[in-house]
C-alpha positions in Angstrom: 0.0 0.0 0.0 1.2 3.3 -0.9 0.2 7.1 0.0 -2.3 8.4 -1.8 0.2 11.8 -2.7 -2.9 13.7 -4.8 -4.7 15.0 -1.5 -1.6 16.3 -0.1 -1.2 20.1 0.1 1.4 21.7 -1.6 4.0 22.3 0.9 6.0 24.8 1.8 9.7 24.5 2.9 10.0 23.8 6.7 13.1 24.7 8.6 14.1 24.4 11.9 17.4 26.9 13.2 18.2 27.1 10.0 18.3 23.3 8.8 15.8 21.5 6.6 12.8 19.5 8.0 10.8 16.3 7.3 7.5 17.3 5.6 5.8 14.9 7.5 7.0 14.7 11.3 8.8 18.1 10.9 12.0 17.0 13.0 15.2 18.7 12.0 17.9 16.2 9.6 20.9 15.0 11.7 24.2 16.5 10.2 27.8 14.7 10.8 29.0 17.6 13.1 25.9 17.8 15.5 26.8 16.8 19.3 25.1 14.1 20.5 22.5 15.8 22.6 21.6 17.7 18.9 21.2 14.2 17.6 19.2 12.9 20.1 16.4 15.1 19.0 17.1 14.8 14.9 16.6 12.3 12.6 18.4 10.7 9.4 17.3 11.8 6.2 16.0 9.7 3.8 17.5 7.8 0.6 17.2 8.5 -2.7 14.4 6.2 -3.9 14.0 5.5 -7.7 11.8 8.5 -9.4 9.2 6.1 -10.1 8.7 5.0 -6.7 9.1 8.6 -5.2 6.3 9.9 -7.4 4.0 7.0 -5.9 4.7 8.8 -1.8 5.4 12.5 -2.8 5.6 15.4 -4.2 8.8 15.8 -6.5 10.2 18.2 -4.1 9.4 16.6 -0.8 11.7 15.6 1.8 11.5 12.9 4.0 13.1 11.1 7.0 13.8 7.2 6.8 11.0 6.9 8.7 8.3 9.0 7.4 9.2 7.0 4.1 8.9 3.6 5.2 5.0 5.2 6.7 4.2 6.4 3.5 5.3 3.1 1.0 3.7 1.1 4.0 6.4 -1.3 3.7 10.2 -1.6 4.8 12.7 0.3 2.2 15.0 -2.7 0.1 18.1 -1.7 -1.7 15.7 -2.5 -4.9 13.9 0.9 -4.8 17.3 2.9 -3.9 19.5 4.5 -6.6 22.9 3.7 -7.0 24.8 6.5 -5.8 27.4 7.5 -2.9 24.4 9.2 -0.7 22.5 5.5 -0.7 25.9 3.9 0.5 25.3 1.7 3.7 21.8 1.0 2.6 23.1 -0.4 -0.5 26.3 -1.8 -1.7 28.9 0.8 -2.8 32.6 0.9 -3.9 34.8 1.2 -1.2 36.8 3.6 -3.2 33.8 6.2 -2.5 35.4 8.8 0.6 31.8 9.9 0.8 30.2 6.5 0.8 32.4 4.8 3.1 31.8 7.5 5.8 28.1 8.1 5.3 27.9 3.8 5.3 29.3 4.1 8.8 26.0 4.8 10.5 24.0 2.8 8.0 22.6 -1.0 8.1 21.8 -2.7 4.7 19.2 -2.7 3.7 17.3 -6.1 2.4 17.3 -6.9 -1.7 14.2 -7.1 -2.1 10.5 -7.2 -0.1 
């Protein structure tokens, strides 16, 4: 079951002290250099999903938390409806080459293949 995206209002950017939001539970992303009573209190931004699949939970220029996603698809995330890129890396298999990936992958589990 997905979100039924045409009754949602059109939404207007939400920031908290400065930082981008979640649309839906409004909580402030978690940055690399927050302490970790500023973590505490923030959550992890979403992946990237596949266009196809984004277009079936939001708005083209949404953003979400990992959390609020999985609520909307109604389902755990799998590595299938990722893209392949160095922001995904930890949720899905990346070079180890990848600075980026390898330090965002830190703080990441795998996610499963497929449902």
């Amino acid at each position: 079951m997905t979100a039924d995206i045409t009754n949602l209002p059109p939404r207007d950017p939400v920031f908290a002290d400065g930082r981008r939001c979640c649309d839906d539970c409004k909580r402030a992303f978690l940055h690399g250099r927050d302490s970790l009573a500023q973590a505490r209190m923030m959550v992890r931004a979403g992946p990237i999903l596949h266009d196809e699949l984004w277009a079936t939970i939001a708005h083209e220029d949404a953003f979400l938390c990992f959390d609020c996603t999985e609520r909307r698809l109604g389902r755990p995330l799998t590595q299938a409806g990722l893209i392949p890129c160095s922001f995904n890396s930890g949720w899905i298999s990346f070079d180890d080459a990848d600075v980026a990936a390898t330090r965002r992958a830190r703080v990441r589990e795998l996610l499963l293949e497929r449902p």
